[in-house]
RONU-681275 format. One record per residue (C-alpha): residue in three letters; x, y, z. Coordinates in Angstrom, 2 decimals. Example, Ala and Ser with C-alpha at 12.3 -4.5 7.8 and 13.67 -1.06 7.14 Angstrom:
2
(rec 'ALA',(12.30,-4.50,7.80))
(rec 'SER',(13.67,-1.06,7.14))
END
This chain:
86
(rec 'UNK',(12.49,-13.99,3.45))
(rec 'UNK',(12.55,-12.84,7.12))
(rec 'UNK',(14.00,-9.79,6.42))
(rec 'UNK',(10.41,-9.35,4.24))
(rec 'UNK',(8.68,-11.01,7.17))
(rec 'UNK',(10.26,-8.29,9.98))
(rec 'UNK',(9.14,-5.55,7.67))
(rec 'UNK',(5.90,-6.36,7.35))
(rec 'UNK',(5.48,-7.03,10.88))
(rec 'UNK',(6.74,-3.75,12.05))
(rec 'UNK',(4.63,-2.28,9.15))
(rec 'UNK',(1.30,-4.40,10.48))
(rec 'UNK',(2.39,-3.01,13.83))
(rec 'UNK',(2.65,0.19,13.11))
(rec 'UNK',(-0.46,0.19,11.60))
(rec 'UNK',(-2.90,-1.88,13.78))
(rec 'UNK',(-1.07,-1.84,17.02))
(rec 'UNK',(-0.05,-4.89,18.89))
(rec 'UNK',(-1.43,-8.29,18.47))
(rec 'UNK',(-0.65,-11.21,20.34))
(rec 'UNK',(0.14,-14.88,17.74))
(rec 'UNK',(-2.64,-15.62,15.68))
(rec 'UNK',(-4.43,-18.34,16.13))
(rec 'UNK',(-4.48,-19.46,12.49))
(rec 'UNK',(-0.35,-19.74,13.34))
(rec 'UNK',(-0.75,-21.17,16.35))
(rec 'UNK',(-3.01,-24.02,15.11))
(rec 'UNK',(-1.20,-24.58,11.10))
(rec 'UNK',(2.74,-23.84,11.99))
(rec 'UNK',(3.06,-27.14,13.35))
(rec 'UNK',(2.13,-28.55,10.23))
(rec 'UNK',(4.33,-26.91,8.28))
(rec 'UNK',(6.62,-29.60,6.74))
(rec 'UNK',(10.22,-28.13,6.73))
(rec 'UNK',(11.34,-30.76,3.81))
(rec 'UNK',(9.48,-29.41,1.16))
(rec 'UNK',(9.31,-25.48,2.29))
(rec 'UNK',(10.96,-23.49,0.09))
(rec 'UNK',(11.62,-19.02,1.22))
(rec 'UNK',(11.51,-16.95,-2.15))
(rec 'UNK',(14.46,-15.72,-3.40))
(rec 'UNK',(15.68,-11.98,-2.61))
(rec 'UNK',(15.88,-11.33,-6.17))
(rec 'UNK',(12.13,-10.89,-6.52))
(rec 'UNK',(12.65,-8.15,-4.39))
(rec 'UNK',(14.83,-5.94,-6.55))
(rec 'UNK',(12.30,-3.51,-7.57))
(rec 'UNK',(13.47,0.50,-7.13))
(rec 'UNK',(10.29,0.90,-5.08))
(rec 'UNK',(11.12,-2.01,-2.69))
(rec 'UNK',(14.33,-1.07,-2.09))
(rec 'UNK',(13.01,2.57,-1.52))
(rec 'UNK',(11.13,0.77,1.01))
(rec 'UNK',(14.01,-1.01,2.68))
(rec 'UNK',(15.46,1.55,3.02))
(rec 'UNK',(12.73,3.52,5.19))
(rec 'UNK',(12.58,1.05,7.38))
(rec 'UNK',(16.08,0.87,7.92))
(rec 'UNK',(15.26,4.56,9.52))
(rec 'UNK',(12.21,3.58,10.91))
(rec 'UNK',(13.61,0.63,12.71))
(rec 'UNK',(17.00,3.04,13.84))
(rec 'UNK',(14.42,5.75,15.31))
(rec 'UNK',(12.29,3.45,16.91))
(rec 'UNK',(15.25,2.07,19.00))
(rec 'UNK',(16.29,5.26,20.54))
(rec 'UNK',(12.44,5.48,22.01))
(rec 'UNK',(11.16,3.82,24.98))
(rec 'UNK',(9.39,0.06,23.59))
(rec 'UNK',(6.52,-0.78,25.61))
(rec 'UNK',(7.40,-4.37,25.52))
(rec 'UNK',(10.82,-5.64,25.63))
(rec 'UNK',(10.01,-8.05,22.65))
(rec 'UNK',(9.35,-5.01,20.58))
(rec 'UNK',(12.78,-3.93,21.28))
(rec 'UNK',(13.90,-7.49,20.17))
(rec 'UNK',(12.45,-7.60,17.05))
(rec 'UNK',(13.66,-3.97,16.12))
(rec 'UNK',(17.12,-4.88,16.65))
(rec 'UNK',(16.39,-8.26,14.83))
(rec 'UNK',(15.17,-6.31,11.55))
(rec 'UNK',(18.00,-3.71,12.30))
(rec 'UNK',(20.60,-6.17,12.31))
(rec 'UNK',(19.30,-8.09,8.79))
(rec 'UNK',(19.37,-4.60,6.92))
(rec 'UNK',(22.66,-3.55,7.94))
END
């Protein structure tokens, strides 16, 4: 599940720009209650268009790292998703 939740990120980012935490996270995270959370599987993620997808941003994320990042986080997180495809 956080390879799904890197790719969406980058995808949000990509999209909107950057955004600092929301404050619906900020405020509910905490109450998340880690005995009864349960990630979906990978396999619902099989589909021949979702893996089309994964593998875009596979290139996306490998282009994006030879580029200057604004932020040094951004940089983080692209080597983060890089490292969870490969």
């Amino acid at each position: 599940m956080f390879l799904k939740s890197c790719m969406l990120a980058s995808v949000f980012r990509a999209a909107f720009g950057a955004t600092g935490v929301p404050e619906v996270q900020q405020k509910h995270w905490p109450k998340v209650s880690n005995e009864v959370f349960i990630t979906g599987r990978d396999t619902l993620f099989n589909s021949d268009e979702l893996i089309r997808l994964s593998e875009e941003m596979l290139l996306y994320y490998t282009d994006a790292m030879k580029t200057q990042q604004l932020r040094d986080d951004y940089l983080e997180l692209l080597n983060l998703c890089h490292r969870t495809y490969h």
